[in-house]
C-alpha positions, 0 to 999 in steps of 0.5 A: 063507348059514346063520344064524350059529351054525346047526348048518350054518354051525357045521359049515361054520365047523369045516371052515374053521378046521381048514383055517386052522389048518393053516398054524401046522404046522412042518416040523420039528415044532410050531406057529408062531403065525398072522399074519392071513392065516395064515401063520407068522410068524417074528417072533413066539414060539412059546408053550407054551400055543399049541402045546397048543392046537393039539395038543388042536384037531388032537385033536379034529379026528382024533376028527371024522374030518378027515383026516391030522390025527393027526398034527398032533397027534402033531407036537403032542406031540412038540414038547412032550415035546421042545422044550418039555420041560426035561429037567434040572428037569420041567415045561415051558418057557414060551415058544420063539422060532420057532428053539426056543431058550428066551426064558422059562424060568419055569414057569408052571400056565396053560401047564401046564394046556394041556399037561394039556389037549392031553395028555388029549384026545390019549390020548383020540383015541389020537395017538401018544406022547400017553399018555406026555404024559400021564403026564408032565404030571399027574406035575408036576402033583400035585408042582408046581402042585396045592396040596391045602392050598388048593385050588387051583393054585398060579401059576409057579415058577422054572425049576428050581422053587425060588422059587414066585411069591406070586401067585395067578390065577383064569384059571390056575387056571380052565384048570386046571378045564377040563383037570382035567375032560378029565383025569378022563375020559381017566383014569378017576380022578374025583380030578380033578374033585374038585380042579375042584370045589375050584377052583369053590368057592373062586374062584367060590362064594367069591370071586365071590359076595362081588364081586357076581358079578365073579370077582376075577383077581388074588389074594396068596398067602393068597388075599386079593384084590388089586383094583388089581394091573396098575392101571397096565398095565390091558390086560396080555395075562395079568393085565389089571386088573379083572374081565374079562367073558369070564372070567365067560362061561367060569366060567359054561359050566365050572361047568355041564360040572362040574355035568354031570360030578359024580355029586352036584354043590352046588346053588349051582352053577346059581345061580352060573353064572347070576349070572355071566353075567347080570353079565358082559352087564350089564357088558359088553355094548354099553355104549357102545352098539356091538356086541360085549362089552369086554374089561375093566371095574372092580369096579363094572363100569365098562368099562375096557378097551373093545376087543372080543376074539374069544375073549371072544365065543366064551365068550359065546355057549358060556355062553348056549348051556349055560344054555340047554340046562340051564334051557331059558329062551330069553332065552339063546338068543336072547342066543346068536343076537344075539351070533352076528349080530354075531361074522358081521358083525363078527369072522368074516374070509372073505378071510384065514380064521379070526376077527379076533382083536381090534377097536377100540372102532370095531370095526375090526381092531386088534392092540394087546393080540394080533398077528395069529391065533395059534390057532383053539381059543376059535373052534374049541370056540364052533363045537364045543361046542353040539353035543355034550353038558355031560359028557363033555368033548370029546374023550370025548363025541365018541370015544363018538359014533363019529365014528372 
């Protein structure tokens, strides 16, 4: 076989999930979430953000030229603009169970944001009913979630919008940069980067900077940093406690796609995207000596939560490959080459297809925090991702290259 991460395997590997992920397809419309051998499970719900997320994969799989994709994603999007949408308030619900009937109204800007996400990316590969999507999404947006007075997004509301939550999130508003970014170049409109900057500054030249170059997760509604929220549900799916060494990863890459992106972008941001990955491999990496980086630590970088999950190694070896490409230093690419060693050896399923979504301090598949392989979109940018540029985004970048 090619070595893990190779141009070659990260081709062969694309092909294999596109082909995985095409089991969450449902009859009539949507995406069901994924047991471990790929097939749907009844069982389990249907949330928002795993249906954009696969929306915003069969995008990018049509921009790849795979074939009868488009409408996947057009089936994508008609889930979220039927379904999912909530025709008496605006927004999106949350969460569907697998017959469509509503289990959580809330509205939540983490959910929100993958719709902007999955939207952009569709009108970019040209899915059908993809700008309409759109139009919607950014529309709720800037009403509901971006918030000019802080300069950030705000985190959920009430399902008809009258009670905003007094919490603040760092992972919402870090899928909001992403999308933000894929935002501005479906729509020309460089206001959305200017809000990624506005999130960057805050939660990461801001608040990261002050913590040693941990990213504090949870915040009051004066963005105030709350330490110990969750210090009593330490692993929660959304709001695990502490730092989580993944996030840094991800801050780190983004920060580097803005830059790229930015006609004159602040100079901490170079200093900023290396601070955070140098801290989250101290923290995180083989503390207990075995392989793969754990899922949380404290904000003195004690490991908290030891388990490995697979979206974590993905955003490692995404971040690893940035700074490389944008400093040329080969320490990061041979950290890339270790980490991808290992995501081979240990989390790469060749029998049931897809990655093991998580393991065990032992390294053994388990399903304490996620059950089975919901989605394949963390796998699918790792493998994606380092072959295309740092700006445009995905869906951009490769509309360009003429791949259809």
């Amino acid at each position: 076989m090619n070595q893990p991460g190779s141009a070659e395997w990260r081709t062969a590997e694309a092909a294999r999930l596109i082909a995985f992920a095409r089991g969450s397809a449902l009859p009539e419309g949507g995406f069901g979430w994924l047991d471990v051998n790929g097939a749907v499970d009844p069982s389990l719900p249907r949330p928002l953000y795993a249906n954009a997320r696969m929306t915003y994969v069969f995008a990018l799989a049509h921009l790849l030229g795979v074939p009868d994709t488009v409408q996947l994603s057009e089936s994508g999007v008609r889930a979220m603009m039927t379904e999912y949408a909530d025709a008496e308030h605006g927004g999106w619900f949350t969460s569907l169970d697998f017959h469509g009937t509503i289990i959580d109204a809330t509205k939540m800007s983490y959910a929100h944001a993958h719709v902007l996400l999955a939207g952009a990316s569709a009108v970019v590969a040209g899915v059908p009913g993809a700008q309409d999507a759109f139009a919607a999404v950014t529309d709720v947006i800037e009403k509901r979630f971006w918030s000019d007075e802080e300069g950030c997004a705000l985190e959920s509301w009430s399902p008809d919008f009258t009670e905003l939550e007094p919490y603040r999130g760092a992972n919402s508003n870090m899928h909001s940069l992403e999308a933000y970014l894929v935002a501005a170049d479906a729509s020309g409109n460089a206001v959305w980067r200017e809000r990624a900057l506005s999130i960057a500054t805050k939660i990461v030249n801001g608040h990261a900077r002050a913590h040693e170059w941990r990213v504090p997760e949870h915040y009051d509604e004066s963005w105030r940093p709350i330490l110990d929220y969750n210090s009593d549900r330490r692993d929660d799916q959304f709001r695990p406690y502490g730092a989580t060494p993944g996030h840094s990863f991800e801050w780190a890459r983004l920060l580097l796609n803005l830059e790229a992106a930015l006609p004159a972008a602040p100079p901490w941001m170079l200093e900023a995207a290396t601070g955070l990955f140098d801290v989250a491999v101290a923290d995180g990496w083989r503390p207990d000596g075995r392989p793969g980086i754990v899922y949380t630590v404290d904000m003195d970088g004690t490991p908290v939560v030891t388990r490995r999950l697979h979206w974590v190694m993905c955003e490692a070896v995404l971040a690893a490959d940035a700074l490389h490409r944008r400093t040329g230093d080969a320490r990061f690419a041979e950290l890339g080459a270790r980490w991808w060693d290992e995501i081979e050896r240990f989390y790469v399923d060749r029998i049931g297809g897809s990655w093991w979504h998580e393991l065990s301090t032992d390294l053994q598949p388990a399903s304490s925090t996620w059950s089975g392989k919901a989605d394949v979109y963390h796998i699918f940018q790792s493998v994606l991702f380092p072959s295309l540029p740092l700006a445009p985004t995905a869906a951009t970048a490769l509309k360009q290259r003429g791949a259809r």
